[in-house]
N, C-alpha and C positions, 0 to 999 in steps of 0.2 A: 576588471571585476570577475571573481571567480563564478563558473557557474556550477549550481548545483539542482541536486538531482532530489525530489522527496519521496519515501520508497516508505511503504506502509503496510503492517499484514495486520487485516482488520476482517472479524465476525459480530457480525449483530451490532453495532456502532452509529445506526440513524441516530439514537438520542445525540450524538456530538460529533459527526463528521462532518457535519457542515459546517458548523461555527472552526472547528479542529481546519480543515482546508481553506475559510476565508483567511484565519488568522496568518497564512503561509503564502497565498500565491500570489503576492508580490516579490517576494521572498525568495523561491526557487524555480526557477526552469522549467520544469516540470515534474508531473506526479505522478509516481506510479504506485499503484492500488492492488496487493495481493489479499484476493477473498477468500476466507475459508469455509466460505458453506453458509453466508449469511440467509436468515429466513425471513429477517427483516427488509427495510429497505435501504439499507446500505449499497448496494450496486447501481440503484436507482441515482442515490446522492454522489456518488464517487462519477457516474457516466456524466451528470452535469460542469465536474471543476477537473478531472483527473486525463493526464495526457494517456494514460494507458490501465485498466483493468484488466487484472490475472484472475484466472476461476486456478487456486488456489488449494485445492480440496486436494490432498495427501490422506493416504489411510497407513498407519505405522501402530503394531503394538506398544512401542515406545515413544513417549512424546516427545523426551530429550530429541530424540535420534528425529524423526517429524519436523520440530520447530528449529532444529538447526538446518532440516533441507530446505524448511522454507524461505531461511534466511538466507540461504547463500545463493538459490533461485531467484529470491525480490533483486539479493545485491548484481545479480550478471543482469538482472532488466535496466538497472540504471545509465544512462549514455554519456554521463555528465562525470568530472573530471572529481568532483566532492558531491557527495550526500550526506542527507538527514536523514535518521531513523526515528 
């Protein structure tokens, strides 16, 4: 069975991270949780299901150039041989 890795970059997503990570952790291996500055309580629900929480928070004039470091930051946290995004 292959194992995999669920790797998430999420701000302000209480209304559906919960329901969003019950529907998964059968599913993968574990989960990791890139925050970007939630004011909600999003870190709160991720510390209950997620094997690892990132603080997340990049400051970039350019978002392109931002959400691609954030992507390639969540992808080196993952340990697992396959991931979901």
């Amino acid at each position: 069975m292959a194992t995999i890795s669920l790797c998430m970059i999420v701000k302000n997503e209480e209304a559906v991270l919960s329901r969003c990570l019950e529907s998964v952790k059968e599913l993968v291996d574990e989960i990791i949780i890139v925050d970007t500055g939630s004011t909600d309580e999003t870190k709160e629900i991720a510390r209950e299901t997620a094997f690892m929480i990132l603080n997340g928070l990049m400051i970039s004039p350019q978002p392109v150039i931002m959400h691609l470091a954030k992507l390639r930051w969540t992808i080196s946290s993952g340990s697992m041989p396959m991931m979901l995004f």
